[in-house]
N, C-alpha and C positions, 0 to 999 in steps of 0.2 A: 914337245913335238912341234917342229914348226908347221908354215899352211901348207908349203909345199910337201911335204913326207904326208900328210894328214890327205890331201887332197889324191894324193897319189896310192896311200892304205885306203881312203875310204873309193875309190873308183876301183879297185882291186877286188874288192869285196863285194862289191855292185857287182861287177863282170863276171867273179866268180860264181856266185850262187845264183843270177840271171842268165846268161847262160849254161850256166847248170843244171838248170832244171830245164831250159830246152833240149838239150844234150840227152835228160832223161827222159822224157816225153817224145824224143822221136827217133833216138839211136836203136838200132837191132838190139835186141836180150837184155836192156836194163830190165831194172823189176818195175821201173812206172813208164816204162812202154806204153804207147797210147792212152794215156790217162788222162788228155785234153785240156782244152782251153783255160779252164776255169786252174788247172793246178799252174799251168804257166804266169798266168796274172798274177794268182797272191804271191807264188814263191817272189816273181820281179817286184810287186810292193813290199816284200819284207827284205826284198836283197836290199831296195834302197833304205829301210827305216836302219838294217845293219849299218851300212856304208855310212847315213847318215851320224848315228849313235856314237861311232866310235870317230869322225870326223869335226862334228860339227863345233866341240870347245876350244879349237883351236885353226880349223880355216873358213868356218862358218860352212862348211854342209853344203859347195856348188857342186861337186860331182861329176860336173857337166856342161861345157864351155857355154850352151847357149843359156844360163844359168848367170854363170862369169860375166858375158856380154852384156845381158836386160841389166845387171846391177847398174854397170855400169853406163849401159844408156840413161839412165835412171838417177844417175849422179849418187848412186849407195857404194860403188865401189871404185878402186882407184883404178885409171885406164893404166898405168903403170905398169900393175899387178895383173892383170891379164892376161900377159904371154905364157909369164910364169905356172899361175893355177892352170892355165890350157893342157903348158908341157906336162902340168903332173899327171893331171888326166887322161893324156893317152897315155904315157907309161904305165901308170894304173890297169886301165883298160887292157892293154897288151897283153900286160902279167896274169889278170885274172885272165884271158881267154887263154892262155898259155898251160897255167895250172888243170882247166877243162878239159883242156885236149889228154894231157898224161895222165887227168883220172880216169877219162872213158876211152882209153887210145885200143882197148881191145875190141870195145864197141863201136867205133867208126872203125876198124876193120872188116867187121863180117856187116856191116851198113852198107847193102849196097847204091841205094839211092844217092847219088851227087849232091841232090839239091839237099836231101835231109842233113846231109855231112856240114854244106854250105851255114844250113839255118842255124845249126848249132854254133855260130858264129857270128852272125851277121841277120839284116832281116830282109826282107823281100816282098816284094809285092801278090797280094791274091789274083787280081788281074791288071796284067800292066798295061798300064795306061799312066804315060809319065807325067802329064799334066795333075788328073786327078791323081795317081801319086804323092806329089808335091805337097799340092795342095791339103791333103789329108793331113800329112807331117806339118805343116803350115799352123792349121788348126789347132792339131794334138797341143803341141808346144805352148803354143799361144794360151790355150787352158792353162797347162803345166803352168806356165809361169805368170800370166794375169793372178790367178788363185795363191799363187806361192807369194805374191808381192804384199797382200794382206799379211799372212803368215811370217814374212820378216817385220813385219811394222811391229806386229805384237812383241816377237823376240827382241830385237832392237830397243825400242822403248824401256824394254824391262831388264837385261842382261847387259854383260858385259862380253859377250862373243864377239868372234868378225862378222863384218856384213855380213849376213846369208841365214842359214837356218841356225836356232842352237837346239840343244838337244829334244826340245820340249817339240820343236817344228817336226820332228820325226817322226810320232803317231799322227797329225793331217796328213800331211806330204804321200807319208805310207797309203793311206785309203785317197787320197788325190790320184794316185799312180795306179793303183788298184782301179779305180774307176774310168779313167782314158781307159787301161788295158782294155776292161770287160766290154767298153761304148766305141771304143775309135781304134782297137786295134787289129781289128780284121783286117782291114783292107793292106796295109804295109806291114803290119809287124809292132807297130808303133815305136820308131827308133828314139822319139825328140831328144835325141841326144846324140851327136856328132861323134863324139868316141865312143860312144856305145857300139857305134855302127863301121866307122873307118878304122879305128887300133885293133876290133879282131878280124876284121877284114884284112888288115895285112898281115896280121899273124897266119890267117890262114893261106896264103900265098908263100908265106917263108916256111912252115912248120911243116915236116914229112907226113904231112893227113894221108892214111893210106884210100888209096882209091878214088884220090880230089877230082875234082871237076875246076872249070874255071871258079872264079871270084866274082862273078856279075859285076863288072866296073863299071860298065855302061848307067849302071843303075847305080852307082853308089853316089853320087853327090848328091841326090835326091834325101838320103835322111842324114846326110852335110849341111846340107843348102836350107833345107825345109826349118829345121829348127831353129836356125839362125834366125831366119824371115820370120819365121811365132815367134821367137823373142824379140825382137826388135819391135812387132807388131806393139806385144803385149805391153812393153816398156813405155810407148808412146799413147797408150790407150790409159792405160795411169795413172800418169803424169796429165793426159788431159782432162782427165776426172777428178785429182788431186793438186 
């Protein structure tokens, strides 16, 4: 498998089972209707140990461009290979929010809420306010990936993967992810991930969602922008300690 197909399966698989389970959790007539917070966070820490698992022995397990970028701040990965891992990413991204829609496409039909339709796609703020917004995503990432920068040291050192996580990274990362959710995902959704947030955002503007509402564009650079700026934070906080 090369990185790019690997990067492109393993963000496929992110999107599909994390959005999925919001999909379940807030669309009319599934069976985990309402089932809350707590089922949303583990399902998205296992969609990533998935994504990771079947990714990581062959493009090291980024998932997720602001991931791609800190390496590469970082001087762990090559600025070359950048565009590339990004483009796999949203395609990933795409497909998996693509596959969500035409599993639950009965239940965003009789959903009549816009924005629940929206969420199942994309994430959104508890009260906006764009600055703290930002900032929130700012943070989140900046965790994510400070904490992940150990996590590749140990892989690296001892394997022979691509920069990034190898398979062993996939039980931390998992409960890393798990825990932003539970502590910092109230207030946005917690996207720290760019395609997490824009590939099913535009799926959901191309895709016959019955009953759609807009896309909140307005808001969408905010978990674009946010994770970039935590990564870059986190990449230069680092390296200044290392």
């Amino acid at each position: 498998m090369t990185p790019f197909t690997a990067e492109f399966l393993g963000t496929a698989i992110l999107i599909l089972l994390g959005n999925g389970v919001v999909a379940n959790v807030v669309l009319t007539g599934t069976k985990g209707n309402g089932s809350g917070w707590i089922v949303i966070t583990t399902a998205w820490a296992l969609a990533v140990f998935a994504g990771v698992v079947v990714s990581a022995p062959y493009s090291g397990a980024h998932l997720n461009p602001a991931v791609t970028f800190a390496l590469a701040i970082s001087g762990k990965f090559q600025w070359i290979q950048v565009p590339t891992y990004i483009l796999a990413q949203m395609l990933g991204a795409m497909l998996g929010s693509s596959i969500v829609w035409l599993k639950y496409k009965d239940h965003f039909a009789i959903t009549e809420d816009k924005g629940l339709k929206l969420a199942a796609f994309c994430t959104g703020p508890a009260i906006r306010n764009k600055l703290s917004n930002l900032i929130s995503e700012i943070i989140g990432s900046f965790v994510l990936l400070f904490v992940m920068f150990y996590f590749t040291n140990a892989e690296i050192v001892n394997t022979k993967t691509p920069v990034g996580l190898g398979s062993l990274g996939a039980i931390p990362v998992m409960f890393l992810i798990w825990a932003i959710g539970l502590s910092r995902g109230g207030t946005t959704g917690y996207a720290i991930n760019p395609v997490r947030d824009l590939g099913p955002r535009i799926k959901y503007a191309i895709l016959p969602v019955a009953g759609k509402g807009n896309g909140d564009w307005s808001y969408a650079w905010i978990p674009v922008l946010g994770p970039m700026i935590g990564a870059a934070f986190a990449a230069w906080f680092y390296l200044a300690l290392n």
